[in-house]
Structures are given as C-alpha cells and as structure tokens.
MIFI-494468 format. One record per residue (C-alpha): residue number from 1; residue in three letters; x, y, z. Coordinates in steps of 0.001 Angstrom, whole numbers, plus 500000, padded with zeros to 6 digits. Layout:
// residues N
     k     r       c1       c2       c3
   NUM   ala        X        Y        Z
...
***
This chain:
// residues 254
     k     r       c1       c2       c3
     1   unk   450256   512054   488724
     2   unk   454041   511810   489591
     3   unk   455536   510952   492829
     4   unk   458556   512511   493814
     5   unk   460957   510080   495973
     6   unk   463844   511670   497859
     7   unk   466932   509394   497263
     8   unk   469896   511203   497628
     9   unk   472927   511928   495010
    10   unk   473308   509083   493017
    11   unk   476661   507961   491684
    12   unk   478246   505149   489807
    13   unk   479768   501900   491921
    14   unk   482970   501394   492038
    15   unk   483965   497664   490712
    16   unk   486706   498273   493040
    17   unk   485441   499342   496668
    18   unk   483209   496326   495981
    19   unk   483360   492955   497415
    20   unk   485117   490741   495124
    21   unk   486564   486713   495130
    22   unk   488832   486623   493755
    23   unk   490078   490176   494710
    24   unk   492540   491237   492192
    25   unk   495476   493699   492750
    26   unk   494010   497334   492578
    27   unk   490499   497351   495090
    28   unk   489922   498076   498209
    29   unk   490848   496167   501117
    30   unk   491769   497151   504872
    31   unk   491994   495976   508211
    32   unk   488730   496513   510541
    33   unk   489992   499217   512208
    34   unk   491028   500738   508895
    35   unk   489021   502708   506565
    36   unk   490435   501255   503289
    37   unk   493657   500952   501405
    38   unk   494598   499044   498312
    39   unk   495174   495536   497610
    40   unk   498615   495760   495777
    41   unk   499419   492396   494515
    42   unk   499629   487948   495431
    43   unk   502651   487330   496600
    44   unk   503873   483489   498060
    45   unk   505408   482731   501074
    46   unk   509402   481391   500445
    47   unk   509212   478883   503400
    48   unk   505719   477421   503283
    49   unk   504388   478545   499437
    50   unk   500935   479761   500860
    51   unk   499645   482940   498552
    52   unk   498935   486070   500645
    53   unk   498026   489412   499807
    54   unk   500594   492325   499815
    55   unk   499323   496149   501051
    56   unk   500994   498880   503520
    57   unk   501346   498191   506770
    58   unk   499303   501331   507683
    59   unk   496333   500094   505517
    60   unk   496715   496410   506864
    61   unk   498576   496556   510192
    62   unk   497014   500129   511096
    63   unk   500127   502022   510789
    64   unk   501653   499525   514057
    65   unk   504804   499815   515503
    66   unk   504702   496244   516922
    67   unk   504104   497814   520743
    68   unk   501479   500360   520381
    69   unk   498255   497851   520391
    70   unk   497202   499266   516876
    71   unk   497218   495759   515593
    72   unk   497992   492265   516151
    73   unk   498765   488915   514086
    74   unk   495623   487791   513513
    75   unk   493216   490582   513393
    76   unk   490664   490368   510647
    77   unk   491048   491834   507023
    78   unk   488026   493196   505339
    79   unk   487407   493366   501890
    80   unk   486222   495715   500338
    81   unk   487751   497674   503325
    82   unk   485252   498989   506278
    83   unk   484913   502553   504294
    84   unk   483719   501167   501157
    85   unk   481090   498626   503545
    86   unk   483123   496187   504335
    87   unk   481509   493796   507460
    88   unk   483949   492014   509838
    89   unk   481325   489032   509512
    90   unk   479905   489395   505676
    91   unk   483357   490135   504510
    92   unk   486094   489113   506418
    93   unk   488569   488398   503726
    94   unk   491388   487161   506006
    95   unk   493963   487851   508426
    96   unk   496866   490556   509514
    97   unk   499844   487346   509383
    98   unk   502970   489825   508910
    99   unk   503790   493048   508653
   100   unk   507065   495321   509472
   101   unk   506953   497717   511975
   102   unk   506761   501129   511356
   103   unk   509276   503147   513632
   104   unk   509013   506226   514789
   105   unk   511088   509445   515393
   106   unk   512780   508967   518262
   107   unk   513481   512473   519600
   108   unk   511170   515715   519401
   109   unk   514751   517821   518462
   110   unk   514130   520179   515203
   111   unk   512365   519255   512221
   112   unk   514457   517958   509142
   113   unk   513615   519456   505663
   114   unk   510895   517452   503905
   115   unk   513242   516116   501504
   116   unk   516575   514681   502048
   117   unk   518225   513199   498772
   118   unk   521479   510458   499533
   119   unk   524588   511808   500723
   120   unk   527969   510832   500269
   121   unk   527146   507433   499873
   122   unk   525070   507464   502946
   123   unk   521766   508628   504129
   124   unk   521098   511924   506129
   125   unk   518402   512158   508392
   126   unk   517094   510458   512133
   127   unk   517695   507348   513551
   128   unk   514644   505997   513928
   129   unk   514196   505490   510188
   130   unk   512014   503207   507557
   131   unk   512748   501469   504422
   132   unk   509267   499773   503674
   133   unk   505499   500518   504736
   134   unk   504396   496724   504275
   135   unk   502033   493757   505542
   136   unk   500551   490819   503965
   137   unk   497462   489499   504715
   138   unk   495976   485756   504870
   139   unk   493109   484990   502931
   140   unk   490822   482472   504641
   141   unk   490584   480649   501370
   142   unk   493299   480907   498520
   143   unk   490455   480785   496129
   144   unk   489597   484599   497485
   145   unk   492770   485995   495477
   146   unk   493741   486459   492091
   147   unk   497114   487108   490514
   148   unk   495764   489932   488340
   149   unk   495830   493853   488699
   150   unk   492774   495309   487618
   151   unk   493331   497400   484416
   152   unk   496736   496007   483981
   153   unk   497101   492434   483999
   154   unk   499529   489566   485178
   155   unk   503143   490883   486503
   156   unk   506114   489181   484727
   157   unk   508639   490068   487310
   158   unk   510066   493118   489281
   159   unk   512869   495369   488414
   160   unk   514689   498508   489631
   161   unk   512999   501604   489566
   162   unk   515141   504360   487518
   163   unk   514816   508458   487144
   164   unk   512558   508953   483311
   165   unk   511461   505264   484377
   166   unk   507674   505575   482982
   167   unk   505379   503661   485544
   168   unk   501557   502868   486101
   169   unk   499485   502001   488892
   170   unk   496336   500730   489844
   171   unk   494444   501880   493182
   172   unk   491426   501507   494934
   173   unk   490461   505414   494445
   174   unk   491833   506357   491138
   175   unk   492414   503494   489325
   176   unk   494764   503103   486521
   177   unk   497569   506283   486417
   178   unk   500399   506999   484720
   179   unk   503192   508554   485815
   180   unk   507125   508845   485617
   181   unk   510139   508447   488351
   182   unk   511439   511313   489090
   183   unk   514098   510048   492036
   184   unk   515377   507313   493631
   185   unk   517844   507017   496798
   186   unk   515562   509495   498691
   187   unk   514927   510280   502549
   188   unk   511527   512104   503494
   189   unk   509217   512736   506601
   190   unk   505746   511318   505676
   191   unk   502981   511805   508206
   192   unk   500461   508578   508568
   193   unk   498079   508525   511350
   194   unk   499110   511444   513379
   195   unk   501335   514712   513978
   196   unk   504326   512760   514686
   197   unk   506360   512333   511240
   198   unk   507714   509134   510340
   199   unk   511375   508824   508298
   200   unk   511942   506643   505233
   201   unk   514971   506344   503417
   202   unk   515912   504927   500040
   203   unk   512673   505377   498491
   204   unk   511335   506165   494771
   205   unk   509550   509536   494425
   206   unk   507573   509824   491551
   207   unk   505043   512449   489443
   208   unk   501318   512866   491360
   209   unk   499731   509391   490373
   210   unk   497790   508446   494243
   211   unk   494813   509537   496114
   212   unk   493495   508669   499855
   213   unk   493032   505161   499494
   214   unk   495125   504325   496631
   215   unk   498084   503286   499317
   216   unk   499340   499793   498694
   217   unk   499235   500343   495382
   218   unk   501893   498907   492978
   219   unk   504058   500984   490838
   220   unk   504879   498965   487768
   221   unk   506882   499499   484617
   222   unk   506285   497315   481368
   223   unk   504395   494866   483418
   224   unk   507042   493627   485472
   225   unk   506931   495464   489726
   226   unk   509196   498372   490991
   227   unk   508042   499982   493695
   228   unk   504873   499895   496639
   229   unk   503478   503082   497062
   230   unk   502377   504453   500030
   231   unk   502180   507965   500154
   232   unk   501826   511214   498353
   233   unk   501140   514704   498041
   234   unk   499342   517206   494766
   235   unk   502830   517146   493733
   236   unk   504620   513568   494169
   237   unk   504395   510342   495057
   238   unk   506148   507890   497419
   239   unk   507118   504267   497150
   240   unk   509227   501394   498596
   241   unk   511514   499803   496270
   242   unk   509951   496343   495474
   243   unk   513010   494224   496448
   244   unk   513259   495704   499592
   245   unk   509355   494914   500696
   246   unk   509776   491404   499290
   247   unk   513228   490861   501323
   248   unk   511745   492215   504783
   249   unk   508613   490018   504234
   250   unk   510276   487241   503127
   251   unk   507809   486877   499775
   252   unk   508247   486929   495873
   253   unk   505533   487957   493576
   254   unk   503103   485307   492164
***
C-alpha cells in the first residue's frame, strides 16, 4: 500500500534567508515593516567603536525621509528579514540606530531622462537629490555579527570604483555575482516604494549583477569595498560610492 501525502513544491533552503548568529555580510535582514534586504557588511562606529550592521536605508529605515512616520530610531531589525520568516520576537536581531534620509522630488514639473551622466563639472538634474541609500543597524548583542561576506570573505579595505573596474557581490537573493563598472559620476531617477521617483547623483552604474532583495549588497573589487548597491534593472545596476556612505554615517569598515 502507498500513501500519497500532499506537501506542496519542495525547494532547497536558502543558508541565507535563514536565521543566522553571527550573520555575515550577504543574508537577509530587514526592518519589521520590511520584507527583506541584504545585510551588506560590519562596520564600527568612529566616536564610540560599537560594531553595527550596514544595509539601505529602504531595506532598514523603510525607504524614510526622516518626517513621513515610515520609521524611527529604534524600531526593531529582523533577521532573516520578515519575508524569509523573520519574527519580531524569535528574531529580533537589533535596532534601526541611523540612517540618512532619503529625499524626495520636490516638484511634480516634467520628468528628467532616466539617465543623467556629470556635466561640466557639475551635476544636472532636481534639487531634491541623493548621494547614498544607507542605515546601520544595532545588534542587541555584538556576538550576533560577523565580519565576513558569505562566498567572499574578510574585506581588506575600500577603494574607488573605476569604468572596466571588475566587481563581485554577495546578496540575499542571488548570491555571489560578478560583474563590471560600467560608469561612475552618474545622476538617475530610481523608484523605491512608490510612483514618486527619487534622484541620486554621483553614483556607480554597473553590468546586471542584483535581484529583489539583493539591495544592501556590497560591490567589491579584489576584496577590498567600492560601492553599496541599491538598485537595479535587467540591464544595470546601481550603487553608492563606499566613501560617501561611510562619511554620511560616520562609520569605517571592520
């Protein structure tokens, strides 16, 4: 006799959308309201040496502009992140402490082009306009993070991102990718949470290398940080220059 049991599609587990202490850079981690973004890397405090963990602001902060109630200092971190089963009480991994906020467009005039590359020395584009998507979370313990990135290893430093630059990744949702820079010194309407498009300028664009989920990611060339990506399309990728997330959050890299 055989009994048929109905079960459902079964599929291979993720080590990364599960919950893991240490969490290394590269798996999944959000805040509660958040389905789930990607733990990019340690970082430590300049003023008071405490490690904290380094994402988007729109995986960690919930895309906040500071005003709009989307998230406060303090609000619980989950990880894995809530999408991947994260539980505010089985696995609260810390706390929003900082993040920058994200500004938005400031008029409804015309739409810009998608892509605006530097100008005469200066950038063309809105004035309500965004360097960094970036927040850093508090672990309750600093036992719950470790200075790895899954698939890659330990950083040895950061460095400027270049055009040919050949870079790697590792996300919550695709792992560890390869790609190649293909611009720096560029201005481009990305779209977050809603309709309204939000400006960044002096970013890195780079070849496809991110899925949903993979933002927060690091972009990294010979082991040593160059960029925090946070957005991207079938056809490019989007990150913040590392030296300019470390400088508005007042962090180095551990």
């Amino acid at each position: 006799v055989t009994d048929v049991i109905e079960v459902g599609r079964m599929r291979t587990m993720s080590l990364r959308t599960r919950r893991l202490r240490p969490a290394p850079g590269g798996v999944s981690i959000g805040h509660y309201q958040v389905t789930a973004g990607t733990l990019g890397a340690v970082v430590q405090d300049r003023k008071s040496r405490q490690w904290l963990a380094l994402s988007n602001n729109h995986v960690l902060a919930n895309g906040s502009d500071g005003r709009d109630g989307r998230a406060q200092v303090g609000d619980p971190i989950l990880q894995p992140g809530r999408h991947d089963g994260g539980d505010i009480e089985r696995d609260r991994f810390g706390r929003l402490i900082r993040f920058v906020p994200l500004q938005r467009r400031a008029s409804r005039g015309p739409l810009w082009p998608c892509l605006l590359t530097r100008l005469g020395g200066r950038s063309a584009g809105p004035s309500a306009i965004n360097r960094v998507d970036a927040a850093l979370a508090q672990p309750e313990d600093r036992s719950y993070l470790s200075p790895e990135i899954m698939g890659v290893g330990r950083l040895e430093g950061i460095t400027a991102a270049e055009p040919g630059m050949r870079v790697v990744k590792s996300g919550r949702t695709t792992g560890v990718t390869h790609g190649e820079i293909q611009s720096v010194h560029v201005t481009m309407m990305v779209y977050l949470h809603d309709a309204e498009p939000i400006w960044f300028e002096e970013q890195i664009l780079t070849t496809p290398m991110v899925e949903g989920g993979d933002s927060g990611s690091l972009l990294i060339s010979d082991q040593r940080a160059v960029g925090l990506l946070f957005a991207g399309s079938d056809r490019a990728s989007l990150a913040n220059p590392i030296e300019l997330v470390l400088d508005a959050l007042d962090v180095d890299l551990v």
